[in-house]
C-alpha positions in Angstrom: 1.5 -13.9 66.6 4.4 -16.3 66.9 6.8 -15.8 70.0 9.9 -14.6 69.1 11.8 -17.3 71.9 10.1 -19.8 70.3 11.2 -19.0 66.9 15.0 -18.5 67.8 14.9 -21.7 69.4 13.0 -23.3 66.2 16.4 -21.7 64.4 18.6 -22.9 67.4 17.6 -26.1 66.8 17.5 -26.6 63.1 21.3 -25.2 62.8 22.3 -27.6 65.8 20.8 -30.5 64.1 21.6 -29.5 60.6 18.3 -29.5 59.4 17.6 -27.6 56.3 13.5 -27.6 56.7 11.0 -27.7 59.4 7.3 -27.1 59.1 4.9 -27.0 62.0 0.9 -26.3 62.1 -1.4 -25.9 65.0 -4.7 -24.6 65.8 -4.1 -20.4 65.1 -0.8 -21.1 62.7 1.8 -22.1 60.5 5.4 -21.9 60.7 8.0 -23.1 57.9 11.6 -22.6 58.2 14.0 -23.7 55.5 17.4 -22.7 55.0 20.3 -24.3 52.4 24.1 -24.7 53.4 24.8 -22.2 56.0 22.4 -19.4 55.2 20.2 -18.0 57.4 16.4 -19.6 57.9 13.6 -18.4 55.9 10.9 -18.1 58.1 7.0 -17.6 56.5 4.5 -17.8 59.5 0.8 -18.0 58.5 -2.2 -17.9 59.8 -3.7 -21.8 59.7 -7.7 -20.9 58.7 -10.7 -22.7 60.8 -10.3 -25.9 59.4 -9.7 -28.9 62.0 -6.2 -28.5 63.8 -3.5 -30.8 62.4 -0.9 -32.6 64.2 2.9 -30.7 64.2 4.6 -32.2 61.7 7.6 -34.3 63.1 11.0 -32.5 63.4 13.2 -35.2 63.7 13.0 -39.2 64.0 13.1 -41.0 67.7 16.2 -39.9 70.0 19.9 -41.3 69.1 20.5 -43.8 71.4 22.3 -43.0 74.8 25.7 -43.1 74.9 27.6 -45.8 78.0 28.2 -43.5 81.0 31.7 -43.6 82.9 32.5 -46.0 85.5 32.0 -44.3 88.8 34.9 -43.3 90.6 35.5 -42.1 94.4 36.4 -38.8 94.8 40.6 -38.1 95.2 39.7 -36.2 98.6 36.4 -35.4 100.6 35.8 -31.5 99.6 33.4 -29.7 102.2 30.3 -29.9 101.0 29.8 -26.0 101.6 32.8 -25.4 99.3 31.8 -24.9 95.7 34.4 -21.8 95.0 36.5 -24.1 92.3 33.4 -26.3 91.1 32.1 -25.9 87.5 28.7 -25.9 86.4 27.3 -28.2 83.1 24.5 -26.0 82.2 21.4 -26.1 79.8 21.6 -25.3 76.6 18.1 -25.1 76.1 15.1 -24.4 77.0 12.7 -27.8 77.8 12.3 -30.9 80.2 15.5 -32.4 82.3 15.7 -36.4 82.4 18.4 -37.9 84.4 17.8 -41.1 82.1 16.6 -42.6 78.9 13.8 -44.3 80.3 12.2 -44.0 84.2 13.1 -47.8 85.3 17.0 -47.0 83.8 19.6 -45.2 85.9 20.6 -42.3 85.9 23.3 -41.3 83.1 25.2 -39.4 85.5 25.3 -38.7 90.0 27.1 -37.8 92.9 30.1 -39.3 92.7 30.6 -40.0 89.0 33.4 -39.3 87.2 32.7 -37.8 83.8 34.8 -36.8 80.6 33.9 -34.1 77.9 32.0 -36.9 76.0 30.0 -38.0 78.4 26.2 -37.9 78.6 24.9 -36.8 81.7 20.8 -36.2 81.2 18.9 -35.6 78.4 16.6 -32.4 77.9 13.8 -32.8 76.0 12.7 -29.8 73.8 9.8 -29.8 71.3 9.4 -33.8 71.4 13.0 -33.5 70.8 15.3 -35.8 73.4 18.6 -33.8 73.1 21.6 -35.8 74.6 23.9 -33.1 77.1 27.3 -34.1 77.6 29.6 -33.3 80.3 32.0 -31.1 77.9 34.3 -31.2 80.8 36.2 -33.7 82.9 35.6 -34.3 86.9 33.9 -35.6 89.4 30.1 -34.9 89.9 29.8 -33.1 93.5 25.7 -32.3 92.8 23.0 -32.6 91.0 21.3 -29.5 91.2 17.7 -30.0 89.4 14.8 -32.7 89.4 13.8 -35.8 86.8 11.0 -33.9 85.2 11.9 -30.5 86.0 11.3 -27.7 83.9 15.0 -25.8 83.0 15.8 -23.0 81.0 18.8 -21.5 78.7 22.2 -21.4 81.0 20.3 -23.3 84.2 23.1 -24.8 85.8 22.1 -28.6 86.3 25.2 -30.3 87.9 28.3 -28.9 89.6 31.6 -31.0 88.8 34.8 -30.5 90.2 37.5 -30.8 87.6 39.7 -33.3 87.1 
């Protein structure tokens, strides 16, 4: 039985990236969503018979290329480092695998100390072979970094805390 998560995030995802069809097989099944304009999915989930498991069908081409971080900035004044009362959070909004950057050897889109606008990217999270680009959506200064390269992070998991500008 498909997981429900996994199928609102299937629909999460499709209406994000405008898709308008996605079909997946593995081992025990097969999922197909399609939708056209902006009505809802139609989902058919099957069960895949005992032939040899197929590959997932791709959802999308390769990752967009990253966009140029901001010039890093020192911070106007030197904020306790206890003190995160009138800090924002930039937060996941998915489910998948945090990357500080597009590649291990490149640095990292976004640190302590780095001043951000609403457009800028600040890690990527990957989702279903899917690198999703997160920007900042707010301006400041970045004050910590609050998960791993590699880490596992769910829905609303803060992952940096930025003071606004």
């Amino acid at each position: 039985m498909l997981d429900i998560r996994k199928l609102k995030e299937l629909i999460r995802l499709m209406v994000e990236n405008e898709l308008t069809e996605i079909d997946l097989k593995d081992e025990k099944e097969t999922v197909s969503l399609r939708r056209e304009g902006s009505q809802a999915p139609v989902v058919q989930v099957s069960p895949t018979p005992s032939a040899p498991p197929a590959a997932p069908a791709p959802a999308m081409a390769s990752a967009p290329a990253p966009a140029p971080t901001a010039p890093a900035a020192a911070p106007a004044s030197e904020p306790s480092p206890a003190d995160t009362s009138n800090l924002e959070q930039i937060t996941s909004p998915m489910v998948g695998t945090f990357y500080s950057a597009a590649k291990p050897e490149s640095p990292a889109f976004a640190k302590v100390g780095d001043t951000v606008t609403a457009d800028t990217t600040v890690c990527i999270v990957e989702a279903m072979k899917i690198f999703n680009e997160i920007k900042a959506e707010q301006s400041g200064v970045i004050e910590k970094v609050l998960v791993s390269n590699g880490d596992s992070v769910e829905f609303g998991q803060a992952l940096f805390l930025v003071r606004p500008a």
